[in-house]
Each structure stands twice: as C-alpha cells, then as structure tokens.
mmCIF file of the N, C-alpha and C atoms, coordinates in Angstrom:
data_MODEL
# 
_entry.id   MODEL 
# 
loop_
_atom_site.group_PDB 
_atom_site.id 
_atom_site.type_symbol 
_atom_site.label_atom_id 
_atom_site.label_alt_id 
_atom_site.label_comp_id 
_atom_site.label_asym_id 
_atom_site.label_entity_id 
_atom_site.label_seq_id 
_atom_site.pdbx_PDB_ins_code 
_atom_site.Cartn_x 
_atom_site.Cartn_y 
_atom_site.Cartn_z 
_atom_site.occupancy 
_atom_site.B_iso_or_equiv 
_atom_site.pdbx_formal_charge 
_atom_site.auth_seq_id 
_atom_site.auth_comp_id 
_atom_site.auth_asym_id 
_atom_site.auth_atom_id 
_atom_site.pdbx_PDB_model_num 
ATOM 1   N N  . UNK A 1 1  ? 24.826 -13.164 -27.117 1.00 0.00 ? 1  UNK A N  1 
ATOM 2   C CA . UNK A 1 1  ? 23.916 -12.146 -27.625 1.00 0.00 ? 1  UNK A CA 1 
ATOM 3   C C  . UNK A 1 1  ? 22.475 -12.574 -27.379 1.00 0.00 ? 1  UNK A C  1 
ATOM 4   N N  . UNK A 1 2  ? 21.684 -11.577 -27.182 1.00 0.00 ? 2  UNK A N  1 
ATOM 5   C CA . UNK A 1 2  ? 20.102 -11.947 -27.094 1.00 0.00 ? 2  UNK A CA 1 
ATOM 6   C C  . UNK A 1 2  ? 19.235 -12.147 -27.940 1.00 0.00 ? 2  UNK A C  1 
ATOM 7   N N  . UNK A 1 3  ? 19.003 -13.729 -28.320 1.00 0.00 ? 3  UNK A N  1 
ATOM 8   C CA . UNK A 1 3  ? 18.260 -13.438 -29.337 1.00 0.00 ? 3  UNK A CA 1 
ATOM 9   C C  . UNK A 1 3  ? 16.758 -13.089 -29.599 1.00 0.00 ? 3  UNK A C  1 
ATOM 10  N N  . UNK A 1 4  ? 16.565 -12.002 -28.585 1.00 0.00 ? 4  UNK A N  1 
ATOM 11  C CA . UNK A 1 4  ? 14.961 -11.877 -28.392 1.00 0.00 ? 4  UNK A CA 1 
ATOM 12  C C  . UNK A 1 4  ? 15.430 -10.321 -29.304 1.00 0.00 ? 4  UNK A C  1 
ATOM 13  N N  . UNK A 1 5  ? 16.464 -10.057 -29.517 1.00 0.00 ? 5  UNK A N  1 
ATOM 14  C CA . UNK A 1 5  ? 16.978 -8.713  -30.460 1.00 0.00 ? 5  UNK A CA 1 
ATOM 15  C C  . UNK A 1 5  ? 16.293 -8.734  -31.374 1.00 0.00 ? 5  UNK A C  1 
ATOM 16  N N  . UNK A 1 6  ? 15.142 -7.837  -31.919 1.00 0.00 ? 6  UNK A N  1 
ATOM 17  C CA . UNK A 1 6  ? 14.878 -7.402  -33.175 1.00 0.00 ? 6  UNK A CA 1 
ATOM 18  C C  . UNK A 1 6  ? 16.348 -7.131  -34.049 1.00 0.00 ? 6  UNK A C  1 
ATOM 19  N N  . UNK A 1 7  ? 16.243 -7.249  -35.549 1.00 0.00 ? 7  UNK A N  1 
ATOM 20  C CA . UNK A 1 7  ? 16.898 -6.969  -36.373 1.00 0.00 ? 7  UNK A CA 1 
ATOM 21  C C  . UNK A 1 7  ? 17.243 -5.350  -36.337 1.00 0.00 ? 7  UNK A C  1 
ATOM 22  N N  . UNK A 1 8  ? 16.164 -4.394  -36.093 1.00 0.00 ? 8  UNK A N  1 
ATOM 23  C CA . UNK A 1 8  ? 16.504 -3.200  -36.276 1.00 0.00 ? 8  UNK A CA 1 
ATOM 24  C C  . UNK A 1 8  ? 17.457 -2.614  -34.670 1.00 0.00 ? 8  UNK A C  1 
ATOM 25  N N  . UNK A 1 9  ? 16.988 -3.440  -33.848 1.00 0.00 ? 9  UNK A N  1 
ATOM 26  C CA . UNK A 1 9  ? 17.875 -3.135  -32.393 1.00 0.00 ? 9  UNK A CA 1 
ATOM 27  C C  . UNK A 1 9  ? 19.092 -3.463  -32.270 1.00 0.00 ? 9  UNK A C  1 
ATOM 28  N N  . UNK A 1 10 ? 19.227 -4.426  -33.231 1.00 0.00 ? 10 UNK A N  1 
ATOM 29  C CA . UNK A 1 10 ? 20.942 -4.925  -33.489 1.00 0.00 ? 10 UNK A CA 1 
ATOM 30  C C  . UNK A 1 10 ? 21.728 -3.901  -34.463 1.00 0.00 ? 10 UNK A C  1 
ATOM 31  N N  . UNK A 1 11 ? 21.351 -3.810  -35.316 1.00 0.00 ? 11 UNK A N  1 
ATOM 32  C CA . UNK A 1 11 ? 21.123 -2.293  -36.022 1.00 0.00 ? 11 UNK A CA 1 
ATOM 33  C C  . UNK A 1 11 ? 21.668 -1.159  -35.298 1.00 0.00 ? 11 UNK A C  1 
ATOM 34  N N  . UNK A 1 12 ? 21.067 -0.865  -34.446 1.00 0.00 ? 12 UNK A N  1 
ATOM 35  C CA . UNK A 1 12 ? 20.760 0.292   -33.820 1.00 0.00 ? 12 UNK A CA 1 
ATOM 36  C C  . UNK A 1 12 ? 22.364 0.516   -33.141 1.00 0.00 ? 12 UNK A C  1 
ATOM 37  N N  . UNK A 1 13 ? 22.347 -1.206  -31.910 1.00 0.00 ? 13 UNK A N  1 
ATOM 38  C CA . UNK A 1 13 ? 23.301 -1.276  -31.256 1.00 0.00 ? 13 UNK A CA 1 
ATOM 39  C C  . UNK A 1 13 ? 24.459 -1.768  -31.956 1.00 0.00 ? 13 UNK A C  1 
ATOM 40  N N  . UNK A 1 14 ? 25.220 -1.622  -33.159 1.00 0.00 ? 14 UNK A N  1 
ATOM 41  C CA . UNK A 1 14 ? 26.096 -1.806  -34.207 1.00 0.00 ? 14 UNK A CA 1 
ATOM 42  C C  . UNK A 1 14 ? 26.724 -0.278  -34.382 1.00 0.00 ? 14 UNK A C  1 
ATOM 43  N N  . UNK A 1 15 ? 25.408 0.508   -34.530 1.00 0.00 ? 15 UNK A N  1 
ATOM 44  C CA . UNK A 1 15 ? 25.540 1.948   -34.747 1.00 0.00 ? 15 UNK A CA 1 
ATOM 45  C C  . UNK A 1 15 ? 26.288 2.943   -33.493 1.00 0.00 ? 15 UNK A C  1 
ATOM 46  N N  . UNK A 1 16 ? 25.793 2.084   -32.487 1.00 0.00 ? 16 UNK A N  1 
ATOM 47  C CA . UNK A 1 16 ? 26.679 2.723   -30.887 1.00 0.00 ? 16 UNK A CA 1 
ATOM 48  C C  . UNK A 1 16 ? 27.589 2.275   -30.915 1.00 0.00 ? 16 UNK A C  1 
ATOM 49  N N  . UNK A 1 17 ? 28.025 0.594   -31.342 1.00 0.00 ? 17 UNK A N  1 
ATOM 50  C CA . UNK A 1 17 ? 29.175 0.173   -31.167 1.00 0.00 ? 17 UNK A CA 1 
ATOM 51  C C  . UNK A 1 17 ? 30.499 0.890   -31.958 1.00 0.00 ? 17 UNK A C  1 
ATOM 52  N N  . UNK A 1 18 ? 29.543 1.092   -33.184 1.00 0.00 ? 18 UNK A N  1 
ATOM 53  C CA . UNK A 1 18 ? 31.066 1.805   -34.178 1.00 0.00 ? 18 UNK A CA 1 
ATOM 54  C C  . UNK A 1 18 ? 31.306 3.179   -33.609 1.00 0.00 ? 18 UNK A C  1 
ATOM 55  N N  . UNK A 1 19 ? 30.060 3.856   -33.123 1.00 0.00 ? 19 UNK A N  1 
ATOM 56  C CA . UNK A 1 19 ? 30.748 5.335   -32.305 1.00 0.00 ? 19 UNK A CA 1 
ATOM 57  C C  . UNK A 1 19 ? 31.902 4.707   -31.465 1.00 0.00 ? 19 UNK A C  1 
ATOM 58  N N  . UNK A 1 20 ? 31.675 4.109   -30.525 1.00 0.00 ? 20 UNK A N  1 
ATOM 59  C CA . UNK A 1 20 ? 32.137 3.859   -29.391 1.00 0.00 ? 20 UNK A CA 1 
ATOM 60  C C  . UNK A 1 20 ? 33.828 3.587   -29.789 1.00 0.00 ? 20 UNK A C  1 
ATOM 61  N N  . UNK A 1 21 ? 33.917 2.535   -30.906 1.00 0.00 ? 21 UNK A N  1 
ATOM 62  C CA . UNK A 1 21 ? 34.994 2.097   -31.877 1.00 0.00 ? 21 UNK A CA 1 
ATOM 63  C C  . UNK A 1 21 ? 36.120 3.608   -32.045 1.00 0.00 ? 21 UNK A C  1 
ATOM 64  N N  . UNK A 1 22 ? 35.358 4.432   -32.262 1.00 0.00 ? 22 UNK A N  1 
ATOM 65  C CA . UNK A 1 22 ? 35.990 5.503   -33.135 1.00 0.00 ? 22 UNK A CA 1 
ATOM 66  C C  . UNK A 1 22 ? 37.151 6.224   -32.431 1.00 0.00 ? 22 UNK A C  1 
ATOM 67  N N  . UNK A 1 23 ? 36.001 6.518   -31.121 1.00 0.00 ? 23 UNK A N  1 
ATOM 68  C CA . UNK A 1 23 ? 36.917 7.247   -29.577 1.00 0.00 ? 23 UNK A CA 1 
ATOM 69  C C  . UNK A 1 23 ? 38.656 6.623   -29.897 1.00 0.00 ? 23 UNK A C  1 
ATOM 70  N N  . UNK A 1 24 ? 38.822 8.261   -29.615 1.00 0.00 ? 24 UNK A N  1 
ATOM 71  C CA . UNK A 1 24 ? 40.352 7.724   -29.272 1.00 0.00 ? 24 UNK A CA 1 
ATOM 72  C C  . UNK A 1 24 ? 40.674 7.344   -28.396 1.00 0.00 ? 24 UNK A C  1 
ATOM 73  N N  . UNK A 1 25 ? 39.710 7.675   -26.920 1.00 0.00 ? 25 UNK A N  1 
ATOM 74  C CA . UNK A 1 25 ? 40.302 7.255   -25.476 1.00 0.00 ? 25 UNK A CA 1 
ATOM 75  C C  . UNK A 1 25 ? 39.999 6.061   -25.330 1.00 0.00 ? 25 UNK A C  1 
ATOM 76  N N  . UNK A 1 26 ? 39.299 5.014   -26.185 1.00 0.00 ? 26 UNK A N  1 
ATOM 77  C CA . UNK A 1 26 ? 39.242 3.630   -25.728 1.00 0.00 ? 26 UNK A CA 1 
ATOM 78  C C  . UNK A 1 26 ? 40.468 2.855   -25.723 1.00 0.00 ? 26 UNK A C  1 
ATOM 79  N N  . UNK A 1 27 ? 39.965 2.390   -24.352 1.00 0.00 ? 27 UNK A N  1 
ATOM 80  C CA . UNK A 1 27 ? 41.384 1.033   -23.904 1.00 0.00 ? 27 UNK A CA 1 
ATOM 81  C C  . UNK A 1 27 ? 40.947 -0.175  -24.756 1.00 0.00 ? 27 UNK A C  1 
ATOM 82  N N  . UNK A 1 28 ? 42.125 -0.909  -24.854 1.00 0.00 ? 28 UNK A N  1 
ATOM 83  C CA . UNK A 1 28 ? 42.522 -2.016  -25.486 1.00 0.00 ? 28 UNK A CA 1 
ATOM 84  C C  . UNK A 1 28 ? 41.477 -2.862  -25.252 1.00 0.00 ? 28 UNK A C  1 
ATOM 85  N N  . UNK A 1 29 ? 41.265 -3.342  -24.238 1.00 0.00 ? 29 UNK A N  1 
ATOM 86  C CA . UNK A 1 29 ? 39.858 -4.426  -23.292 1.00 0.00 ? 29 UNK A CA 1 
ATOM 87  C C  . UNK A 1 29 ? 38.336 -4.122  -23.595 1.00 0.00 ? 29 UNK A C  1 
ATOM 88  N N  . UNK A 1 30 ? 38.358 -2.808  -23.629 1.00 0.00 ? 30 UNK A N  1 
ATOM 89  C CA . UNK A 1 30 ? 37.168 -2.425  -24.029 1.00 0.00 ? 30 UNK A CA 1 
ATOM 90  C C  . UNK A 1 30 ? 36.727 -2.579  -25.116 1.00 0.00 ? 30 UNK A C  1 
ATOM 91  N N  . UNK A 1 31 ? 37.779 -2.020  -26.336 1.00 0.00 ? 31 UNK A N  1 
ATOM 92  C CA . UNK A 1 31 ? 37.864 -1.937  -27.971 1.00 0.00 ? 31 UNK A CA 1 
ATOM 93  C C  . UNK A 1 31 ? 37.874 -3.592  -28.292 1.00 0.00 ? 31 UNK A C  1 
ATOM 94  N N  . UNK A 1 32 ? 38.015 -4.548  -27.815 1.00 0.00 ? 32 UNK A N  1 
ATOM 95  C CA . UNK A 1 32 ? 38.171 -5.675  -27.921 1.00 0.00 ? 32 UNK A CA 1 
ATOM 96  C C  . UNK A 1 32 ? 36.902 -6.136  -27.560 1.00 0.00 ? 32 UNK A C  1 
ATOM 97  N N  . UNK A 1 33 ? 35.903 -5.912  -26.458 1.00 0.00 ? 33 UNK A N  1 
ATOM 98  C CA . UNK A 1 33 ? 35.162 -6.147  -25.927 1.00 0.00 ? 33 UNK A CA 1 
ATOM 99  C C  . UNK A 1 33 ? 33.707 -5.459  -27.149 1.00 0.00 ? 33 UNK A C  1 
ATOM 100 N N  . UNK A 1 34 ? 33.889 -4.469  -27.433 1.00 0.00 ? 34 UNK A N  1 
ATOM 101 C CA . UNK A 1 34 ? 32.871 -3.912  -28.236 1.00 0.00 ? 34 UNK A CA 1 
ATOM 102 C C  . UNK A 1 34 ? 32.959 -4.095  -29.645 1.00 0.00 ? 34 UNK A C  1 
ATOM 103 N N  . UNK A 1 35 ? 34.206 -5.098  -30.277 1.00 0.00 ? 35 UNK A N  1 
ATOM 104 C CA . UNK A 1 35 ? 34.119 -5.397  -31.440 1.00 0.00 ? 35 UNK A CA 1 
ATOM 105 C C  . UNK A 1 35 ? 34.119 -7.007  -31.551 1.00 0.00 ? 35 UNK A C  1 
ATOM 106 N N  . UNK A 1 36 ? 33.738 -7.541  -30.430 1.00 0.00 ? 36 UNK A N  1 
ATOM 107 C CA . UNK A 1 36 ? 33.176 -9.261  -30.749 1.00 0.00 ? 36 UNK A CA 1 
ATOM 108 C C  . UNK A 1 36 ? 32.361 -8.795  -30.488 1.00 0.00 ? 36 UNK A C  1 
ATOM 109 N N  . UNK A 1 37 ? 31.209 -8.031  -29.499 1.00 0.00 ? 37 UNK A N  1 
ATOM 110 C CA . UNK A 1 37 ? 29.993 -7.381  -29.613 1.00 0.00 ? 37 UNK A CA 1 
ATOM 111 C C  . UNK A 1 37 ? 29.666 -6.998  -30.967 1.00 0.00 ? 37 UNK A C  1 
ATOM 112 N N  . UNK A 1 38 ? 30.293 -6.359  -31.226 1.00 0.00 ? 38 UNK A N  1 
ATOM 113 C CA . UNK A 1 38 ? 30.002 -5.750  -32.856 1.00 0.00 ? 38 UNK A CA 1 
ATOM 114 C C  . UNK A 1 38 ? 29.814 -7.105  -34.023 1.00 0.00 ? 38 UNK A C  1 
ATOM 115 N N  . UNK A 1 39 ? 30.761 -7.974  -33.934 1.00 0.00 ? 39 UNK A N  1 
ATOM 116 C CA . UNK A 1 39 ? 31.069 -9.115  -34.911 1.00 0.00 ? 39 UNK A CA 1 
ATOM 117 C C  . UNK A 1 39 ? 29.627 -9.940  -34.620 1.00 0.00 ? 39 UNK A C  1 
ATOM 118 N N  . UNK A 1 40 ? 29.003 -9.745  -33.672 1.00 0.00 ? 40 UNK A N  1 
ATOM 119 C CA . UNK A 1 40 ? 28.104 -11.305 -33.093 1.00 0.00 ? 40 UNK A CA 1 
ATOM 120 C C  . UNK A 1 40 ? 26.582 -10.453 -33.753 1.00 0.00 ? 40 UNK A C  1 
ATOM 121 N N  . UNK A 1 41 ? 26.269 -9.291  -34.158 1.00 0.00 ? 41 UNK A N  1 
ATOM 122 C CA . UNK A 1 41 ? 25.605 -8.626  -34.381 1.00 0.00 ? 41 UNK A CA 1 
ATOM 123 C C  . UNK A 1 41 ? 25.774 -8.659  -35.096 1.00 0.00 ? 41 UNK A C  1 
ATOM 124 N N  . UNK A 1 42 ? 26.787 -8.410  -36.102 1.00 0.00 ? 42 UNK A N  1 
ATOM 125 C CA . UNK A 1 42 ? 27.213 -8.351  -37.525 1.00 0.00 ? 42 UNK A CA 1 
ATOM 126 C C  . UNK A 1 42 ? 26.666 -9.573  -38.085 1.00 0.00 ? 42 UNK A C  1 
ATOM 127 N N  . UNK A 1 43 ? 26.851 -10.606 -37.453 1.00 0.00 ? 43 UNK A N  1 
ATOM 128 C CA . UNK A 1 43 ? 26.341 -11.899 -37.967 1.00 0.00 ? 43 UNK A CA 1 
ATOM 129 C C  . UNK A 1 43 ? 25.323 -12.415 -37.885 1.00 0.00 ? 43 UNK A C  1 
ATOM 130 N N  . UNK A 1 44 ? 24.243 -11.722 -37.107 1.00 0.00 ? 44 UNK A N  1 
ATOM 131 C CA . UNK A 1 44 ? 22.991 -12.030 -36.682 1.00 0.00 ? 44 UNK A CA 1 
ATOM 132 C C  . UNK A 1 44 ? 22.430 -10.820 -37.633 1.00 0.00 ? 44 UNK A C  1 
ATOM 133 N N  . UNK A 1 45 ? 22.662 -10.016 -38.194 1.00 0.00 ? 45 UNK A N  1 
ATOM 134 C CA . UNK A 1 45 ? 21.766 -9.136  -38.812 1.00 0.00 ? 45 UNK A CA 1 
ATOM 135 C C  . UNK A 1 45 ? 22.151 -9.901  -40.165 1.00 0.00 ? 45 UNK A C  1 
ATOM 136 N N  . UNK A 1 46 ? 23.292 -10.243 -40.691 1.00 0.00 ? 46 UNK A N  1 
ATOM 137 C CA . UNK A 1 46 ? 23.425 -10.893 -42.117 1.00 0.00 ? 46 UNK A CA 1 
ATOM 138 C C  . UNK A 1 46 ? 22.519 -11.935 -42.213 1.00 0.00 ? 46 UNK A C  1 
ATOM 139 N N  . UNK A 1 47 ? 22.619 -13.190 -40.965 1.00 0.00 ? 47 UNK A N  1 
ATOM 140 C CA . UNK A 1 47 ? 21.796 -14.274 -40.845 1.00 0.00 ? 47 UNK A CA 1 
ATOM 141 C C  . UNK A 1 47 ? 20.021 -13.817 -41.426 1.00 0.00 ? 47 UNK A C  1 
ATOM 142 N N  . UNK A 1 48 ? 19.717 -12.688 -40.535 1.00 0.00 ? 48 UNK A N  1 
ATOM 143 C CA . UNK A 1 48 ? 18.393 -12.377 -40.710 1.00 0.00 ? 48 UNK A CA 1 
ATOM 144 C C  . UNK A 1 48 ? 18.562 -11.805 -42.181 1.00 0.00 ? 48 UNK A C  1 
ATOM 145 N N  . UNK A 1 49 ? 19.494 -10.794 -42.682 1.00 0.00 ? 49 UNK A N  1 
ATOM 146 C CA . UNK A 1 49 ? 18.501 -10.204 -43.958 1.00 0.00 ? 49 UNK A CA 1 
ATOM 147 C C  . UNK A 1 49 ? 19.110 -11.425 -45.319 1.00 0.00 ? 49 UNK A C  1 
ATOM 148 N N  . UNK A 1 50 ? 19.577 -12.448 -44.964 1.00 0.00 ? 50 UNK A N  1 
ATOM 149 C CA . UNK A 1 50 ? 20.292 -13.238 -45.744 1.00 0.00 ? 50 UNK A CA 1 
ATOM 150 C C  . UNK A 1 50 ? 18.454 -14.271 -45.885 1.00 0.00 ? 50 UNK A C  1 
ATOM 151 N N  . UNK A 1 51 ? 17.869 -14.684 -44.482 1.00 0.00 ? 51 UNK A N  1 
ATOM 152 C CA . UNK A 1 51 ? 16.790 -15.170 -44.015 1.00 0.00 ? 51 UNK A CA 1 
ATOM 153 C C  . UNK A 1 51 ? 15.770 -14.488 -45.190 1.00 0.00 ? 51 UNK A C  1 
ATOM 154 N N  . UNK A 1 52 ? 15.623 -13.403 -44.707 1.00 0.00 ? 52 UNK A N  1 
ATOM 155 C CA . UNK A 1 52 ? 14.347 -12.161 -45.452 1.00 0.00 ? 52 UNK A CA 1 
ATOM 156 C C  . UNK A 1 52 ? 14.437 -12.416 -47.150 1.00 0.00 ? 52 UNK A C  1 
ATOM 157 N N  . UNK A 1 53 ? 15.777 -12.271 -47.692 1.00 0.00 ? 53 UNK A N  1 
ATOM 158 C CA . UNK A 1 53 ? 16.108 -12.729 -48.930 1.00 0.00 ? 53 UNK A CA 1 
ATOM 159 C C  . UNK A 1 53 ? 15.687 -13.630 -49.476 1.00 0.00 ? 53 UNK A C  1 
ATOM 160 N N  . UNK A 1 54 ? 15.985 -14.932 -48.728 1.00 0.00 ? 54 UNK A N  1 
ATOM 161 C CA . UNK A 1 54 ? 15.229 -16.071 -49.328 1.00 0.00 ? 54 UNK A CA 1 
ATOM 162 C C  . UNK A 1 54 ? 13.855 -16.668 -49.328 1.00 0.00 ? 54 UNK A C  1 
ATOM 163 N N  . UNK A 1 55 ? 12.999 -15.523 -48.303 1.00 0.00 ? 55 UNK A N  1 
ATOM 164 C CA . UNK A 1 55 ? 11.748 -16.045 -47.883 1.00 0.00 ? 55 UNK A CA 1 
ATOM 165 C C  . UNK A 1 55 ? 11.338 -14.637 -49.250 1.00 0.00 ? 55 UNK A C  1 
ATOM 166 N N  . UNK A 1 56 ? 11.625 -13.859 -49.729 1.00 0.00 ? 56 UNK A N  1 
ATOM 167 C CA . UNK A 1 56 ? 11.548 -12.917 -50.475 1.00 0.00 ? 56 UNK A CA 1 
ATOM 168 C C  . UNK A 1 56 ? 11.377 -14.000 -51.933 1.00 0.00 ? 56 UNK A C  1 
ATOM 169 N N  . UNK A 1 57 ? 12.858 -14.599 -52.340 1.00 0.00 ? 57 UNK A N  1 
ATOM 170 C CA . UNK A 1 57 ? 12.643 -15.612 -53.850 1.00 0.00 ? 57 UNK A CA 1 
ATOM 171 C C  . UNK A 1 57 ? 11.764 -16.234 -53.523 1.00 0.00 ? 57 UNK A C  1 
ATOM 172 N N  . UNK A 1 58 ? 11.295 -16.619 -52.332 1.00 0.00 ? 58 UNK A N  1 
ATOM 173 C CA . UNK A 1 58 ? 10.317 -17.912 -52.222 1.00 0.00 ? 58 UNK A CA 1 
ATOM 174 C C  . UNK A 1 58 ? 8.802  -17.783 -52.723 1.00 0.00 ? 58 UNK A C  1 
ATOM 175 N N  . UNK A 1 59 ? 8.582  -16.626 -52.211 1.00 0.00 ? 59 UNK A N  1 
ATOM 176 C CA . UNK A 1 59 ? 7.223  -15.767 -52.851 1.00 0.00 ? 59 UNK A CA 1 
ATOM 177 C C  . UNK A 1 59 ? 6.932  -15.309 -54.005 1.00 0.00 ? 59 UNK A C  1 
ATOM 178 N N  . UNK A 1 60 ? 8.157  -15.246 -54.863 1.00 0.00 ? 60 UNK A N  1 
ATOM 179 C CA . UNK A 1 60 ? 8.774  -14.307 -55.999 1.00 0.00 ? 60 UNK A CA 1 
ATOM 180 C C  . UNK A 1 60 ? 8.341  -15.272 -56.917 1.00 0.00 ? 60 UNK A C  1 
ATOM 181 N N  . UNK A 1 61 ? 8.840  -16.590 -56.910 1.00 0.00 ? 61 UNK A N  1 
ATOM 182 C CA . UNK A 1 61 ? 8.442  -17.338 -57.449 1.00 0.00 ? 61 UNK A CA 1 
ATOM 183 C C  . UNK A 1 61 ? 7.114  -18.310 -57.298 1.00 0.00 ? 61 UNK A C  1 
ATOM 184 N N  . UNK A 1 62 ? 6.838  -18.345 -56.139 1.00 0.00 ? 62 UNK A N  1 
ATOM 185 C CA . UNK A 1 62 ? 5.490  -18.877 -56.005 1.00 0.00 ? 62 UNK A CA 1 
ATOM 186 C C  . UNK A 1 62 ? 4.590  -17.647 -56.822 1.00 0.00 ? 62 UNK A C  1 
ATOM 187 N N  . UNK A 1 63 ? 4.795  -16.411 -57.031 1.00 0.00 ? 63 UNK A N  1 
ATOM 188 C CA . UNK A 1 63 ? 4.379  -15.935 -57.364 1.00 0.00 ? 63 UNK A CA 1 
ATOM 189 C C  . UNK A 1 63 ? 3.565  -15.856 -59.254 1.00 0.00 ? 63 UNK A C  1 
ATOM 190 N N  . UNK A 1 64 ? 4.935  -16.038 -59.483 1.00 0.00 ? 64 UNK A N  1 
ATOM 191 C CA . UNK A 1 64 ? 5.513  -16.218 -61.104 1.00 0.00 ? 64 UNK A CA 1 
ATOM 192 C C  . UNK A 1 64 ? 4.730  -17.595 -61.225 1.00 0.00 ? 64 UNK A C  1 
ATOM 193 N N  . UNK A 1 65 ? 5.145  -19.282 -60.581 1.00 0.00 ? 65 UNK A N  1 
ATOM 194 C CA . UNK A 1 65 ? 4.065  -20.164 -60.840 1.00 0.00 ? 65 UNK A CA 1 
ATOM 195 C C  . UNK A 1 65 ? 2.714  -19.662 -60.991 1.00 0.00 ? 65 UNK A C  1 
ATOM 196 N N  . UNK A 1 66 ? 1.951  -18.677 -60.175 1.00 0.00 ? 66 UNK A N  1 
ATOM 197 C CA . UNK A 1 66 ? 0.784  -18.299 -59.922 1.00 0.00 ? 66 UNK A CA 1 
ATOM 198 C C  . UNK A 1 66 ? 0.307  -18.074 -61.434 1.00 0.00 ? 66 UNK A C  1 
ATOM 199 N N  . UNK A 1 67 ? 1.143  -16.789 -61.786 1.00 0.00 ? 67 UNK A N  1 
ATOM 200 C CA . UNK A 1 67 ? 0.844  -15.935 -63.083 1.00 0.00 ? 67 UNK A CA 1 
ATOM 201 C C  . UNK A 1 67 ? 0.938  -17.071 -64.222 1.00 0.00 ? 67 UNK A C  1 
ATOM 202 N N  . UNK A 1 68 ? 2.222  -18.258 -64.155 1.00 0.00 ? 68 UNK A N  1 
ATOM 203 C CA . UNK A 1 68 ? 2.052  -18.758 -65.226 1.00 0.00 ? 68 UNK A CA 1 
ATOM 204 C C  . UNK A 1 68 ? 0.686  -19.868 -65.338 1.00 0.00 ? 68 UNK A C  1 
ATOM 205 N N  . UNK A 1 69 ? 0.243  -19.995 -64.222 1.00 0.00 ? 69 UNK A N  1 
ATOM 206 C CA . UNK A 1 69 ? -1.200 -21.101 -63.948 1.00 0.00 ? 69 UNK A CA 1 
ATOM 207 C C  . UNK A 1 69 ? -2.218 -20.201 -64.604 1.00 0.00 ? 69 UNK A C  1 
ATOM 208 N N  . UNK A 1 70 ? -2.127 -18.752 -65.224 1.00 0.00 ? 70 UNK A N  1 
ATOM 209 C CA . UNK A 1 70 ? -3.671 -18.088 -65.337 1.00 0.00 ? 70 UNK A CA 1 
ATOM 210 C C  . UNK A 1 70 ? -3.489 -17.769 -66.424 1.00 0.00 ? 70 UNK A C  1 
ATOM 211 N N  . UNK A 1 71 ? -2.038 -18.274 -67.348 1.00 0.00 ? 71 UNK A N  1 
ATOM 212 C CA . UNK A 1 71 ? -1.946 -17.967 -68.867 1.00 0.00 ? 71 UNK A CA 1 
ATOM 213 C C  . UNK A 1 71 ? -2.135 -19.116 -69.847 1.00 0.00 ? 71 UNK A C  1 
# 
C-alpha cells in the first residue's frame, strides 16, 4: 500500500472496494485481491485515527495541567 495515502483517500478507496465486494459477477481472484486491498487500508486508517486519538488525550491533558497551573 502507498503510504503517501492521505487518511481520507484510503477512506475513499475502502468505499470503492466494498462496492466492488458487493457485485455478484466478481471472480474468486479478484474478490480475494480487493479484500487484502481492503484489509491493508482497514489497518492503516485504524493506525491513523487510533494515532489522532492519542495526539487528541495528549493535548486534552496538557491542556487540563494548563487550567490547573492558573487556579
């Protein structure tokens, strides 16, 4: 996978992959092929908003120290 992928482009291409998933005319090779595609994306968008999450508490609380330094 590329990791020059924005989060929302993996996104995006998750969203084609599950169309693509749905088709009834997909062959076996293909459907196989577009759901480790799907899985490697799946795991790179968790990685990132799992990432965003913790840089999120990190502020949250630097924050809260802040407020409790001015009471």
């Amino acid at each position: 996978m590329n990791q020059e992928l924005s989060f929302e482009q993996a996104l995006k291409r998750l969203e084609e992959i599950a169309q693509k998933l749905e088709q009834e005319n997909l062959n076996l090779e293909d459907a196989l092929k577009y759901f480790e595609e799907g899985m490697e994306l799946s795991k790179f968008c968790s990685l990132t908003l799992q990432k965003a999450e913790n840089k999120v508490k990190v502020i949250m609380k630097d924050s809260e120290v802040e407020m409790e330094d001015l009471e």
